[in-house]
N, C-alpha and C positions, 0 to 999 in steps of 0.2 A: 866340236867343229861346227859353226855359222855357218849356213848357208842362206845366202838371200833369194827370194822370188819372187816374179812380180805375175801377176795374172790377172786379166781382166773375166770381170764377172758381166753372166747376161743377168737377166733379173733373176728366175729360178734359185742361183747360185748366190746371189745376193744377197737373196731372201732367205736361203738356207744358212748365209752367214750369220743373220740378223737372231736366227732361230740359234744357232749357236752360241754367238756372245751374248745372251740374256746371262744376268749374271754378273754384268760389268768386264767379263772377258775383254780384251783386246783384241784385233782381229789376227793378231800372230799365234796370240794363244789360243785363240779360236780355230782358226789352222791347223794349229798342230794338232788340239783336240781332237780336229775332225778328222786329220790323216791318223792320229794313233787309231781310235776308235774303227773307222773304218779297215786297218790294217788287220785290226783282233778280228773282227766280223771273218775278213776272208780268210786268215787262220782258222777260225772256229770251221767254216763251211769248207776249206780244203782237208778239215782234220779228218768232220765228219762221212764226207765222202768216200775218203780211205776208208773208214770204217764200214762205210754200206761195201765197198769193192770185197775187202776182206772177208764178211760177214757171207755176201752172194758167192765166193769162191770157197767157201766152207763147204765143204763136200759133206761132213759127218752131220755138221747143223742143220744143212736144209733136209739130210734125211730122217734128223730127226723130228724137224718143223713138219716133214712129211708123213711122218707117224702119228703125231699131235693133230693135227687136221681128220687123219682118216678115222681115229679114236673118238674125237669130237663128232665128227658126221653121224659113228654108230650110236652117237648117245641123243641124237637130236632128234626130237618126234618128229613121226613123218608127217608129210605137208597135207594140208586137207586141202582138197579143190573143189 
């Protein structure tokens, strides 16, 4: 299914098309490019989020993150001052 759009660009946006169509794109296929590509991004950054949330609710992990730290402390010479 086509859908048509029309949107006016300020310059920024214009300029970012310009940056897009190198290449000989069209500016529809430039378009799209730029909505797919931008769509992965924010999948990629909503995935990884989840995965920080997961990771920081991990009760067993960060105990053991917090075992690994206080192991690491007793092995680190002490600071001269």
């Amino acid at each position: 299914m086509s859908r048509s759009l029309h949107v006016r660009l300020d310059d920024n946006s214009a300029a970012a098309l310009q940056i897009v169509r190198e290449g000989s794109m069209t500016d529809s296929e430039a378009v799209r490019t730029a909505l797919l590509e931008s769509a992965a991004r924010r999948r990629a950054r909503s995935a990884l989020a989840a995965e920080v949330e997961r990771l920081a609710s991990d009760d067993a992990d960060r105990a053991e993150m917090r075992l690994v730290r206080e192991q690491m402390a007793e092995l680190a010479p002490d600071s001269v001052d």
